[in-house]
Every structure is written in structure tokens, then in C-alpha cells.
C-alpha positions in Angstrom: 19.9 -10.3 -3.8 19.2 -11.1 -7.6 22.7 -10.9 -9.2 22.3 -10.8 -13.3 24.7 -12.2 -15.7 27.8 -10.7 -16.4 26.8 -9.2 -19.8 23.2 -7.9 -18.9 24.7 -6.8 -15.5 27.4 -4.7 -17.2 24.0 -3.4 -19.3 21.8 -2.8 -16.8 24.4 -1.1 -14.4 25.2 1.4 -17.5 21.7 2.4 -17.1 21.1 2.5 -14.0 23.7 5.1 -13.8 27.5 6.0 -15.2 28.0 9.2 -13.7 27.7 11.4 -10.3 24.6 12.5 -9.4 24.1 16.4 -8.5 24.0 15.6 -5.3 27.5 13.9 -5.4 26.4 10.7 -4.8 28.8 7.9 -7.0 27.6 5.7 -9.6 27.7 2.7 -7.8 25.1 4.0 -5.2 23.0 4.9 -8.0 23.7 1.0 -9.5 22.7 0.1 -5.9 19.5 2.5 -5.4 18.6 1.6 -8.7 18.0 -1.9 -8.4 16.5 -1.6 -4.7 13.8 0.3 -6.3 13.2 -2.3 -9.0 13.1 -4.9 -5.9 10.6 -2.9 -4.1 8.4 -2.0 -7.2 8.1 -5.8 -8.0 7.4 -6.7 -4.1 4.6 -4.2 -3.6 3.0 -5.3 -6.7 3.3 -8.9 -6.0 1.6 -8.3 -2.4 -1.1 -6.6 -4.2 -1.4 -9.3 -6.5 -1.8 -11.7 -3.3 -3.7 -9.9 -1.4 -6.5 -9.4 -4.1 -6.0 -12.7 -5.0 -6.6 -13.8 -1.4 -10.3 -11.5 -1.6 -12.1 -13.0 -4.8 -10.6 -16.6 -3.5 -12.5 -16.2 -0.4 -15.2 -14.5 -1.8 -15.9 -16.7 -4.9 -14.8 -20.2 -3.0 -18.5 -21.1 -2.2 -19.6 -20.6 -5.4 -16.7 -22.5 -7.2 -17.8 -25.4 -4.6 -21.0 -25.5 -5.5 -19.6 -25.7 -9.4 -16.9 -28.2 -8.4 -20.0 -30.4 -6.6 -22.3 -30.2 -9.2 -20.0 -31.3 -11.9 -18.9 -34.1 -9.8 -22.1 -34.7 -8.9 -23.5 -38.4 -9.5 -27.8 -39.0 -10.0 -28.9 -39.3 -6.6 -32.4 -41.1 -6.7 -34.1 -43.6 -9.6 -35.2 -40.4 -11.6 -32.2 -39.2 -12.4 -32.3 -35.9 -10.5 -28.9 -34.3 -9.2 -27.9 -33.9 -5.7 -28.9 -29.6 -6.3 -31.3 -28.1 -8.9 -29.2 -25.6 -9.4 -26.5 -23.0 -7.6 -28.3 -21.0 -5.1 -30.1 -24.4 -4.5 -26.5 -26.0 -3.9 -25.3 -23.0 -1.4 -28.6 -23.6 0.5 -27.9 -27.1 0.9 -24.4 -27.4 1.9 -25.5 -24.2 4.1 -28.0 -26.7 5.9 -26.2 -29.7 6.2 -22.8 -28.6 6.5 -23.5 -25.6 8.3 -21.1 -21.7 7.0 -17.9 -23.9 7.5 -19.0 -26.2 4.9 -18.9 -23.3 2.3 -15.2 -23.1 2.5 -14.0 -26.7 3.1 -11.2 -26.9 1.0 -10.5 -23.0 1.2 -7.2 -23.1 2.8 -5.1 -25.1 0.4 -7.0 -23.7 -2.2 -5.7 -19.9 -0.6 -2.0 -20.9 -0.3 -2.1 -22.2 -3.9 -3.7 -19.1 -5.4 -1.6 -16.6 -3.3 1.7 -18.2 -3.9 1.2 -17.9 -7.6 0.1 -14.8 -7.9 2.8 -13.2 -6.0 5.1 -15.1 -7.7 4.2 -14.5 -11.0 3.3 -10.6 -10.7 6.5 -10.1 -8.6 8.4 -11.5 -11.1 6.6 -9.8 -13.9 6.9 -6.8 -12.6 11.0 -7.0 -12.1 11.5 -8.0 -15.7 8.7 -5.6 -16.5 11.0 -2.7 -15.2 14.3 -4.0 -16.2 12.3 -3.8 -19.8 11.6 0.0 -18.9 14.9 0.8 -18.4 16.3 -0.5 -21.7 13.1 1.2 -23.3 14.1 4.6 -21.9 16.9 5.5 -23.6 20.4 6.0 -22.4 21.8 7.1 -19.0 22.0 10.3 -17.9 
């Protein structure tokens, strides 16, 4: 599990709970439920994160080929001309000579990339985010 340092530990277990609950439950278990709901609130949004993350990648992957090609892009013939006239032109293209795969060469590392930051960096968020909320209520009890 994530263990804290001593002194924001001592904190953060102070408000997560001193005292029995009503229902008789100890303090510790309280300390305990506390930070598995922290845990779990950071997870589910950091699989949100990735999995919406995961949707506009796919979706918007040809597109940002298309942009990726066309910057790249060197003058094809003596006039100068680019290898697309411009972005629908590009989709057709690669559409044509590549065939639907060739709209998301690339995708998969590109996925794994976007994913893996996103959850990591919304999952984390999100457990400081509600360590943060705890301070910011008040005191325990």
C-alpha cells in the first residue's frame, strides 16, 4: 500500500479518524477504511482518465497522422506541390494506398503512451487531490 511519512501519516491518520464510530467500529479501522477509499477514489478516476484517453486517441489518430505527414512532408514533384492538398485530401490518400489499417499505423504505441500517462497522472492527482480535502475539511470528528 502507499505508506506516508511519519509526520504527515501521524496527520492524516488524526483525520481520518481519533475516535469510535457509532457503530463501535475502532479508530484504526476508520484510519484503514479511510485511506482505502482515498485508493479507490484515485483508481476509478485514473481508469476514467485512461479509458477516455484511449477514445479521442483512436478517434483523432488519423487525423493527427495526416498532421504529422503533412508537416513532415517533403515537395513531391518539380512544382513544388505537397504529397496532399490538404487533410481530407491526406485521409483519402493514405485511405487508398494504405488501405483503413494505414490510418492507424503507429496507433498502438501511440495508445500505451497516452494511456499510461493519463492514468498515472489523474490517479495520482486525484490521491493528493483528496488527501488535500481532508486537511481542507476541518478537524476529525
Amino acid at each position: 500500500g502507499l505508506q506516508p511519512v511519519e509526520e504527515l501519516g501521524a496527520s492524516l491518520y488524526a483525520k481520518l479518524g481519533s475516535e469510535a464510530d457509532s457503530d463501535g467500529s475502532s479508530s484504526e479501522e476508520r484510519r484503514a477504511e479511510g485511506w482505502r477509499e482515498l485508493r479507490r477514489e484515485a483508481l476509478a478516476c485514473a481508469l476514467s482518465a485512461g479509458t477516455g484517453e484511449l477514445l479521442t486517441t483512436v478517434l483523432f489518430y488519423p487525423i493527427e497522422l495526416v498532421k504529422a505527414r503533412l508537416q513532415a512532408a517533403v515537395r513531391c514533384d518539380a512544382k513544388g506541390s505537397f504529397a496532399y492538398n490538404n487533410a481530407f485530401d491526406g485521409l483519402l490518400c493514405i485511405a487508398r494506398e494504405e488501405g483503413l489499417r494505414g490510418l492507424f499505423s503507429g496507433l498502438p504505441s501511440v495508445a500505451v503512451r497516452a494511456i499510461v500517462a493519463d492514468f498515472a497522472f489523474v490517479g495520482i492527482a486525484e490521491f493528493f487531490l483528496g488527501i488535500h480535502r481532508l486537511f481542507a475539511s476541518g478537524p476529525a470528528g
